[in-house]
C-alpha positions in Angstrom: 117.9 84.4 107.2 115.6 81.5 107.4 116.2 78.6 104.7 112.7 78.8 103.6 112.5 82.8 102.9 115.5 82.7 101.0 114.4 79.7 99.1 111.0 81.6 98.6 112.7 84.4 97.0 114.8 82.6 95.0 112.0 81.0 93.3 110.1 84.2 92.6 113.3 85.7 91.0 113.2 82.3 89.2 110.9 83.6 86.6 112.3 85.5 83.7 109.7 88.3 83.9 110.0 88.9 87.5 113.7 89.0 87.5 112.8 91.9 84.8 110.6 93.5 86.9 113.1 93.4 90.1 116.2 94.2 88.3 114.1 97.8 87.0 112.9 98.2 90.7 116.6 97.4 91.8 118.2 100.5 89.1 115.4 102.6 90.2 116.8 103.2 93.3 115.4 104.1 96.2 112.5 106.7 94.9 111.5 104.0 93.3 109.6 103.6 90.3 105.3 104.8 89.5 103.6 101.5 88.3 103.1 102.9 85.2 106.2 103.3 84.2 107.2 100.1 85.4 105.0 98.6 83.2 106.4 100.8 80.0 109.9 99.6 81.1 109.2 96.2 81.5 106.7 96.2 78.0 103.7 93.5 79.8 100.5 94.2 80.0 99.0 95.9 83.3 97.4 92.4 84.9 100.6 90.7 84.1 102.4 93.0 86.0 100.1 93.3 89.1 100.7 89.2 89.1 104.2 89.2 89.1 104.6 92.6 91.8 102.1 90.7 94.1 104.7 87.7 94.2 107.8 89.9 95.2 105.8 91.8 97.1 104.5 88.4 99.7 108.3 87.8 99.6 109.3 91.0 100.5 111.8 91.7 97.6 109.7 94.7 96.8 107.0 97.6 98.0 104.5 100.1 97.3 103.4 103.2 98.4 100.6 104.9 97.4 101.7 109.0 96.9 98.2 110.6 95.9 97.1 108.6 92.8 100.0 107.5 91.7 101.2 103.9 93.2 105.1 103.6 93.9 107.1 100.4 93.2 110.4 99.8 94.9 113.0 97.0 95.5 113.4 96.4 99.2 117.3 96.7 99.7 117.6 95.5 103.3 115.9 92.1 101.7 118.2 91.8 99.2 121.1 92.3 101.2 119.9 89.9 103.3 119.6 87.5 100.4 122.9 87.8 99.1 124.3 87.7 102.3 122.9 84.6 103.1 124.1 83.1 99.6 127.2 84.8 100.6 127.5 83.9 104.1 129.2 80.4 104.0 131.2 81.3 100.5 134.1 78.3 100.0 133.7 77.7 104.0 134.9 73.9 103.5 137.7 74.8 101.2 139.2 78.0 103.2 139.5 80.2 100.1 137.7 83.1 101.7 140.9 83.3 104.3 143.1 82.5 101.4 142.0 85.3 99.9 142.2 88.1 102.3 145.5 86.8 102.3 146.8 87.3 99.3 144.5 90.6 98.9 146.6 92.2 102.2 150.3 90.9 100.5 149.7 92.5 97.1 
C-alpha cells in the first residue's frame, strides 16, 4: 500500500462521526447497509451523512450500489485489510518480537 492512501484513510477514519459511520458499514457485513438505515443507526441528519460517505467513499473504505430505489452502503473489506496490513506489516520489526512470538506461541 502506498504511504499516501493509507495516510488518506487514516485521516478520514480520524473523524469521530465517520469512524461511526464505518464501524456500522463494517458490522453490516457484506450485504451491506440501505442509506436510510445508515442514517437511523448512525442518528445525523441526511446531508451530514452524504458528506461524510462521500469522504470514505474517494478513499475507497466504502461503496454504493444502487438496487432499484434503494441506495446500498458497504465497507470495502479488501481496503481495510489492506490498511491493517500495512499498519501491521512491519509490527516490532526493529525489536524481533514478532519471531519471539511465534516462538513462544509454537513451545506452549
Amino acid at each position: 500500500m502506498i504511504i499516501e492512501k493509507a495516510a488518506s484513510q487514516l485521516e478520514a477514519l480520524g473523524n469521530e462521526s465517520r469512524l461511526k459511520i464505518y464501524r456500522t458499514l463494517v458490522r453490516a457485513g457484506r450485504r451491506g447497509i440501505p442509506v436510510g438505515q445508515l442514517q437511523e443507526r448512525v442518528g445525523i441528519p441526511a446531508s451530514t451523512l452524504s458528506h461524510h460517505l462521500k469522504r470514505l467513499l474517494d478513499t475507497g473504505l466504502a461503496s454504493q450500489e444502487r438496487q432499484a430505489t434503494t441506495l446500498i452502503c458497504r465497507a470495502d473489506y479488501s481496503s481495510m485489510q489492506s490498511l491493517i496490513g500495512f499498519l501491521m506489516d512491519e509490527c516490532c520489526a526493529d525489536e524481533g518480537c514478532a519471531a519471539a512470538n511465534n516462538e513462544d506461541e509454537a513451545a506452549a
